[in-house]
C-alpha positions in Angstrom: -26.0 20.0 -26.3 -27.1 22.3 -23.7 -29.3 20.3 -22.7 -27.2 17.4 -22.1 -24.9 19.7 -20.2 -27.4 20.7 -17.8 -28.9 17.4 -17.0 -27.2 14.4 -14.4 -26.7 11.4 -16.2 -25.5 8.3 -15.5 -22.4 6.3 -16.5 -25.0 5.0 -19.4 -26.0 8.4 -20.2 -29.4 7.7 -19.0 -31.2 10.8 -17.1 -30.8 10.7 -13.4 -33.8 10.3 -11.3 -33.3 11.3 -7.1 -37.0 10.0 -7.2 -36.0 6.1 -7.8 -32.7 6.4 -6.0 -32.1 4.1 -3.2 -30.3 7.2 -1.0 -33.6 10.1 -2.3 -33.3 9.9 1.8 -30.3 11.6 2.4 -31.3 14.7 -0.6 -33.0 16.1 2.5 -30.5 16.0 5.2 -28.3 17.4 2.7 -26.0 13.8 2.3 -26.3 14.1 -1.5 -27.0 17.0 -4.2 -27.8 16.6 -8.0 -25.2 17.2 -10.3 -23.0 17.9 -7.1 -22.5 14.9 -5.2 -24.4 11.8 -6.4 -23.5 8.1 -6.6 -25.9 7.6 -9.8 -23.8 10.6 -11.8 -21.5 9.7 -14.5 -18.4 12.1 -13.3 -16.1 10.8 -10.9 -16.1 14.2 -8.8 -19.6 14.0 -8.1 -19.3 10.1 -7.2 -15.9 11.3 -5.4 -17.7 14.1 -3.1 -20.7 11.5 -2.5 -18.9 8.8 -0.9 -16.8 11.5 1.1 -19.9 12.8 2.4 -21.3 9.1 3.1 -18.0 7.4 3.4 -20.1 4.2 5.0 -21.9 3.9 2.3 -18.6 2.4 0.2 -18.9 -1.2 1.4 -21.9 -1.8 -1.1 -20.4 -0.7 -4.1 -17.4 -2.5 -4.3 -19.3 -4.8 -7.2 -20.7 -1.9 -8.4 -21.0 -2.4 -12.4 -19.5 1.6 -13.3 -15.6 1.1 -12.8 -15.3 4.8 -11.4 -18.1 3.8 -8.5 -15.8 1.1 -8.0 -12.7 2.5 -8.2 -13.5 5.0 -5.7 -15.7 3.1 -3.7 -12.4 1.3 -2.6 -11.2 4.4 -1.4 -13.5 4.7 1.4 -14.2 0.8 2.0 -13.9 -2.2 5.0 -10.5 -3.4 3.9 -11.9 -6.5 4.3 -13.8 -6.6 1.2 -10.6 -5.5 -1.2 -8.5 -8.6 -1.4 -11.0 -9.0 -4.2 -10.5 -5.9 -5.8 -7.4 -7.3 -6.8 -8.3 -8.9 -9.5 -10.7 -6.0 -10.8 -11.0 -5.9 -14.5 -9.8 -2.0 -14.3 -6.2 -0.9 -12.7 -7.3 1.9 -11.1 -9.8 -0.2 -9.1 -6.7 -2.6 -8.3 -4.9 0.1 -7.2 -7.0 1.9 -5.0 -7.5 -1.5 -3.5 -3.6 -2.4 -3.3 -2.7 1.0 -1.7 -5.1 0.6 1.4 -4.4 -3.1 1.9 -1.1 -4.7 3.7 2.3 -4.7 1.7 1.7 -8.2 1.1 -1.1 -7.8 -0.9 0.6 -5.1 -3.1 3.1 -8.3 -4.2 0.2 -10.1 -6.3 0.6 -7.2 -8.5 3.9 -6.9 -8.9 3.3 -8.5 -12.4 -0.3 -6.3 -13.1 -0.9 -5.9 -16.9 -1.4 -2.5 -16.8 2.4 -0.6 -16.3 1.0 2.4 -14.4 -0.2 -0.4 -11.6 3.4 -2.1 -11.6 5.3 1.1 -11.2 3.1 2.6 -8.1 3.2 -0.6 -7.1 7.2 -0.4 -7.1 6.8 2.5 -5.1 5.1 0.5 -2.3 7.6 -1.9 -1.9 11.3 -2.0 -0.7 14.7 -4.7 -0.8 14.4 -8.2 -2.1 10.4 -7.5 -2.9 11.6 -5.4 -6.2 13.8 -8.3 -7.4 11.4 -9.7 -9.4 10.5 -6.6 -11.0 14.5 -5.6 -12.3 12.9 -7.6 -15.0 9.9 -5.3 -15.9 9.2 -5.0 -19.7 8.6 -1.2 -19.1 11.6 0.7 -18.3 9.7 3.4 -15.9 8.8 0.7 -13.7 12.8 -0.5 -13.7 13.3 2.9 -13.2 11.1 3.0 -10.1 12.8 -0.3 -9.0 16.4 1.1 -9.0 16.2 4.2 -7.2 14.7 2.2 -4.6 15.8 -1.7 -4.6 18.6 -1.7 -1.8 22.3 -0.9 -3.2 23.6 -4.4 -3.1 20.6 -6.0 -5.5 21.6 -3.9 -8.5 23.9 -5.2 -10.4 21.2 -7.1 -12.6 20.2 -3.0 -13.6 23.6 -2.3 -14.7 23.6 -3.2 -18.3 19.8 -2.4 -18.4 19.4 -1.5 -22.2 18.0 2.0 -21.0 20.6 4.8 -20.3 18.2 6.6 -17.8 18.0 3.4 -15.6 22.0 3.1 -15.9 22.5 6.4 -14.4 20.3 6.0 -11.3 22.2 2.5 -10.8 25.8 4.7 -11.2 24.4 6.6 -8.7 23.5 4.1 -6.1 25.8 1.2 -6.4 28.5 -0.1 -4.2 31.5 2.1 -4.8 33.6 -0.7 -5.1 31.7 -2.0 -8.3 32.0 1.5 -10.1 35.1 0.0 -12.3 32.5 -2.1 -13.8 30.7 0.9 -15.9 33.5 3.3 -16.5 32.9 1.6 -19.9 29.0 2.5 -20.3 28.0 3.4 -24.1 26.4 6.2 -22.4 28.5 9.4 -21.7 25.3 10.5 -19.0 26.0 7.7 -17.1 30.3 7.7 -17.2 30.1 11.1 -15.7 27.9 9.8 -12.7 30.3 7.2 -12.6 33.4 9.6 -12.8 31.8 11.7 -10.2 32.0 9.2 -7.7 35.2 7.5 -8.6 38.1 8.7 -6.6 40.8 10.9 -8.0 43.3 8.0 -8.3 40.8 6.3 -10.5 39.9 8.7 -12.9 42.8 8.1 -15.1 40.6 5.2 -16.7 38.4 7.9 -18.2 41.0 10.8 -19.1 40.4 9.7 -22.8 36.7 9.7 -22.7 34.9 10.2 -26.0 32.5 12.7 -24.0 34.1 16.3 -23.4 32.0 16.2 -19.8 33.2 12.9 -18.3 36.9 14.4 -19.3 36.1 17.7 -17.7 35.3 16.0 -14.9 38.6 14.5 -14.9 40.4 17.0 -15.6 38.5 19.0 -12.1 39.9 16.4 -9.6 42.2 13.9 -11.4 45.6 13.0 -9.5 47.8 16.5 -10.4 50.6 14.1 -11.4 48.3 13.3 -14.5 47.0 16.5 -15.5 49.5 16.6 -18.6 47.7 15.1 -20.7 44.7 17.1 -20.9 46.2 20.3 -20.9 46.2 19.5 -24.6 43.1 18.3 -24.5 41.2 18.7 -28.1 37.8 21.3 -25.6 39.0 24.1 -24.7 37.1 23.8 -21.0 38.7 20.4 -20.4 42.1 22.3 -21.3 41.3 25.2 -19.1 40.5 23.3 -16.3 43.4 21.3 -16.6 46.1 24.4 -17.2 44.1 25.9 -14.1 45.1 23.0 -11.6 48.8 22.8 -13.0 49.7 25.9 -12.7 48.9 25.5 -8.8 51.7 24.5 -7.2 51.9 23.8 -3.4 54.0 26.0 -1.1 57.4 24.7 -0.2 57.4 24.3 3.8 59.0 27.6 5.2 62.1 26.5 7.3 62.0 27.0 10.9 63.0 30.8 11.7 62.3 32.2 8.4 
């Protein structure tokens, strides 16, 4: 075991050797270093600290047959040569790839097998190029897609069968469409909707199963409808509501009083 620890290996576990490696060059300039920074070692730090050391070295390992080499190879890389990264058996290879290359490359992966490439993928991309993603099996990467697809695209997401991507679309959609969600199943996403409705609105939720959306209410509802929950069956709906009606505005002194 000790042994093993003390030794560089390869990605096949195979006992580096600097004496057969193509770069035993650059050991004396100080561009590599066993166990430290080296191409040929299985632990993507040591390949990670090589190629930022030799950074023009990247372009021939692209193909490389070790996924980490790869992965990170494309960090450093001609963009040129990633295009055909894209279709890299490994997603962290297609990412790397997708990042450093123009948007419109990122849109061939917008359907990636691999959800933690769609969702950083989401993250790349902005307006009618998440459209096709509102879809996504995986809910994080809908998730992604509605806090950033543009207001006006979102009303596929609002009866999105997870509550967590309801309540960033209460929070983001056209006011005027807020109506259409006071009726959510989920009391999390009625009280970001009754947060944003207006006060002459909120008399569509004052019966609300959840004791927070009726709190709410009960905060900045029309005064002419507090009555109601003033009797309400929580006692910190009721107090908010007996707060605000027992506030009654000042008559208007007369003049010379």
């Amino acid at each position: 075991m000790t042994d093993d620890i003390d030794k560089a290996r390869d990605w096949l576990g195979n006992e580096v050797d600097c004496g057969t490696c193509t770069h035993l060059g650059l050991r004396a300039s100080g561009g590599c270093r066993l166990m430290h920074a080296c191409v040929n070692d299985r632990y993507a730090r040591c390949i990670d600290r090589f190629f930022n050391w030799n950074p023009v070295l990247a372009d021939a390992y692209v193909t490389h047959p070790h996924f980490e080499v790869r992965a990170i190879a494309a960090n450093h890389a001609n963009v040129f040569l990633l295009p055909m990264l894209l279709d890299d058996a490994e997603e962290t290879v297609r990412w790397n790839a997708a990042r450093r290359l123009p948007k419109r490359f990122a849109l061939r992966l917008r359907s990636d097998p691999h959800r933690e490439v769609r969702m950083r993928v989401a993250t790349l991309l902005d307006g009618e190029e998440l459209a096709p993603m509102m879809s996504d099996e995986d809910y994080y990467v809908r998730l992604v897609v509605a806090s950033r697809i543009a207001p006006a695209l979102l009303g596929g997401l609002m009866s999105d069968d997870e509550p967590e991507v309801r309540r960033v679309v209460a929070l983001r959609i056209p006011h005027d469409w807020l109506l259409g969600m006071v009726t959510d199943p989920d009391g999390t996403v009625r009280l970001e909707i009754a947060r944003r409705l207006s006060p002459d609105s909120l008399s569509l939720l004052r019966r609300d199963p959840d004791w927070r959306v009726r709190y709410e209410v009960a905060s900045r509802i029309m005064a002419a409808e507090l009555a109601e929950l003033t009797e309400d069956g929580d006692s910190m709906v009721q107090e908010a509501a007996r707060a605000r009606a027992a506030i009654r505005p000042e008559r208007p002194r007369e003049s010379g009083t």
